[in-house]
C-alpha positions, 0 to 999 in steps of 0.5 A, a space after each residue: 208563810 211563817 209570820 211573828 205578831 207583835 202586840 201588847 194586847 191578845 186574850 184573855 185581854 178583851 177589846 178589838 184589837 186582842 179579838 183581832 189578832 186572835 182571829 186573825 192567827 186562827 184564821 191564818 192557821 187553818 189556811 196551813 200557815 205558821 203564825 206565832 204571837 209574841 206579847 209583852 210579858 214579864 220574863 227576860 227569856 222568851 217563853 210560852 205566856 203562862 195566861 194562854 195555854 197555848 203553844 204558839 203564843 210566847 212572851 218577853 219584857 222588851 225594854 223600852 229606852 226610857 222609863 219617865 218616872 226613872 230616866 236613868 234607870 230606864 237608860 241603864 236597864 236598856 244598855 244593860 239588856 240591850 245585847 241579850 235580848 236583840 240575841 234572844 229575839 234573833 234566835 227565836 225568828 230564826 228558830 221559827 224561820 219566820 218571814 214576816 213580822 207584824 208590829 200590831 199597835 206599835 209601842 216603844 218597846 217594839 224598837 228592836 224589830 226595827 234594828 232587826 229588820 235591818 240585820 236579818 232578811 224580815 218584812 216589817 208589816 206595821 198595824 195601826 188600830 187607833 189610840 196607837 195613833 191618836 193617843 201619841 201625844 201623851 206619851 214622852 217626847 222619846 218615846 213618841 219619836 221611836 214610836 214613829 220611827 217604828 212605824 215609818 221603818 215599815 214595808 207597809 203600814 196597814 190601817 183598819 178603816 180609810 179613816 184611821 189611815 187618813 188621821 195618822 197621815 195627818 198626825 205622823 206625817 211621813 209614812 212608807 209609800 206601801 200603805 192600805 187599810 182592811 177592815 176587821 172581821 168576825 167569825 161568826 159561827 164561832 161567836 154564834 155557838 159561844 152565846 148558845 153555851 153561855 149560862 144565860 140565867 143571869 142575862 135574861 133576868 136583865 131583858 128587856 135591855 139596850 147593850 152597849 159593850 165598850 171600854 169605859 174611856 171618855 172617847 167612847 161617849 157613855 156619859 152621852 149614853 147616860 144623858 138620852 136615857 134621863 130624857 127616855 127614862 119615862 117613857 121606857 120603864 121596862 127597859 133597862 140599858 147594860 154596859 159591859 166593860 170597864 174602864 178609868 171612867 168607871 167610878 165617875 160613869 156610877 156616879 153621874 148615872 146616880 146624879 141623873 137618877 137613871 141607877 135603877 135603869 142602868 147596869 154597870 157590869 164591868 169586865 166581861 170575859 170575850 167568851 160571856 160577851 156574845 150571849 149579850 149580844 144574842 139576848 138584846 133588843 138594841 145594840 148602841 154605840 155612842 163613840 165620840 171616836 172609834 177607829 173602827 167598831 168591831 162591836 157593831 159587827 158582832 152584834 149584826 152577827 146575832 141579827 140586831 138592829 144597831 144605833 151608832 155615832 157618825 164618827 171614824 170608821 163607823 160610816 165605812 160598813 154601816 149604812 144610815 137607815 140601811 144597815 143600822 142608824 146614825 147619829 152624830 156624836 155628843 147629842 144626847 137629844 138625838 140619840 134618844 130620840 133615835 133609840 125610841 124611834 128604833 125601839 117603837 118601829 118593829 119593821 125599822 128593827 126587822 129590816 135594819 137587823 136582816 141588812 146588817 146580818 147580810 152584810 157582816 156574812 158576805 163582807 166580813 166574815 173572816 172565811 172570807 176576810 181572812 183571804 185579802 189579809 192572806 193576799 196583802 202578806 204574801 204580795 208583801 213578801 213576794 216584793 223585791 
């Protein structure tokens, strides 16, 4: 197969869904396919992207129709660019004889594939991956409305948990009858070596310490977090909880961790490159992720890859691989007194801790490994292409 992904978002960028087009492509590309990624740049021609040396990842500014701030500029600039980019692009499939495009969380400036699906013989596969949808709203009434119609112009929408399938039903009401959803994965061997060759004297000067990786976003409950560690502070004094990732609620996060005087407790690293964050992973006791929403969770299998017992809200995607009292722990969201609670239950019970890191390291290796993941993408795809 010869396949075009489409994304805002590919490494060095860290997050889920950069971790898993990343993946994905590799994955694909070992199994003998063609797989290229486009990513939106800043170039009018379309080139190879000058922060990844690589040559089967390209980029080009695609041109929204409306620019908020300069509604008229925006307007002019698309009429203007319009004709030479839907060129460029038609000779660039062309070119790569690509078969397959997949749109990975749709934006407006992915419009063009859907006037070149009409054009060209291209299958138009549409993923969503979470804010794509549930942060909609705050993008202009334009622009959410070539948002949905990117979506519905689809020959199939493909979710990452029942969940998110659910909620953007609700939200975007019509979608293309041809829709699923399939789980992210990890390649464990390959997260697993990364860690072994990660410096780790500044990681094990930390321990012992609770990890949470996350971008610094309201959704992801990090100010619960802040909250259970002022009511375990004292009876955890050789812990420390570290928080990877940055983010607009940062300088308010530092803040609020001093008011609660839990500073000395908490470390704040800010961005962590994806090849540094493993060896966070494989140092911990405990991961936690406190998520008022979260679409799905790629971190809690990462961190069942390096076999440690995880501590989760009961939110979105999350329920769909981890099991309460089998494979981590539950909670439900915004409760910070249930959330320590359960943290110190977790941390005083060794064989609570043992049994929950053994299931979910089974788990993540028999169910979500991409070696074996990657063969229900590869399935949907060709299914995809196969369709009259």
């Amino acid at each position: 197969m010869n396949i075009l992904i489409v994304t805002p978002f590919f490494t060095p960028q860290t997050g889920g869904v950069a971790t898993y087009i990343e993946d994905l492509r590799r994955f694909l590309g070992r199994r003998g396919h063609h797989v290229i990624v486009l990513r939106a740049g800043e170039s009018d021609s379309i080139v190879n992207c000058h922060q990844v040396h690589d040559e089967h990842v390209f980029e080009l500014y695609m041109r929204g129709i409306w620019i908020p701030e300069a509604p008229l500029k925006g307007l002019l600039a698309s009429m203007l660019y319009f004709i030479p980019t839907m060129f460029r692009l038609a000779r660039f499939l062309q070119k790569q004889k690509i078969q397959l495009v997949c749109l990975e969380y749709p934006l407006p400036f992915m419009w063009y594939f859907s006037i070149l699906k009409r054009v060209m013989n291209l299958k138009l596969l549409v993923g969503l991956h979470g804010d794509d949808v549930l942060s909609l709203h705050v993008l202009s009434g334009l622009d959410q409305k070539i948002v949905r119609q990117v979506i519905r112009d689809g020959d199939q929408v493909l979710a990452h948990s029942s969940s998110l399938l659910r909620q953007a039903e609700q939200i975007l009401g019509e979608l293309p009858p041809n829709r699923g959803y399939l789980p992210y994965g990890v390649e464990c061997e390959r997260i697993r070596t990364q860690a072994s060759k990660a410096p780790t004297a500044d990681v094990t000067s930390l321990r012992p310490y609770v990890l949470t990786v996350a971008k610094l976003y309201d959704r992801k409950g990090i100010d619960v977090l802040l909250e259970a560690v002022r009511i375990l502070r004292e009876e955890l004094q050789g812990h420390r909880f570290v928080i990877a990732g940055d983010g607009p609620e940062e300088t308010k996060l530092k803040s609020m961790s001093r008011h609660l005087g839990v500073d000395d407790h908490v470390v704040f690293l800010g961005d962590v490159s994806s090849k540094d964050i493993p060896a966070l992973f494989r140092h911990c006791e405990l991961f936690v992720l406190p998520s008022r929403s979260e679409p799905f969770g790629i971190v809690l299998l990462e961190a069942m890859t390096f076999e440690k017992a995880i501590v989760a809200t009961r939110v979105g995607g999350i329920p769909e691989f981890v099991t309460d009292g089998q494979t981590g722990v539950l909670v439900e969201p915004c409760n910070s007194v249930a959330l320590a609670d359960t943290i110190r239950r977790v941390l005083r019970d060794p064989e609570l801790q043992s049994r929950l890191a053994k299931n979910g390291l089974s788990t993540v290796e028999t169910e979500y490994d991409y070696n074996r993941l990657v063969l229900r993408y590869e399935g949907v795809f060709k299914d995809l292409l196969e369709a009259a």
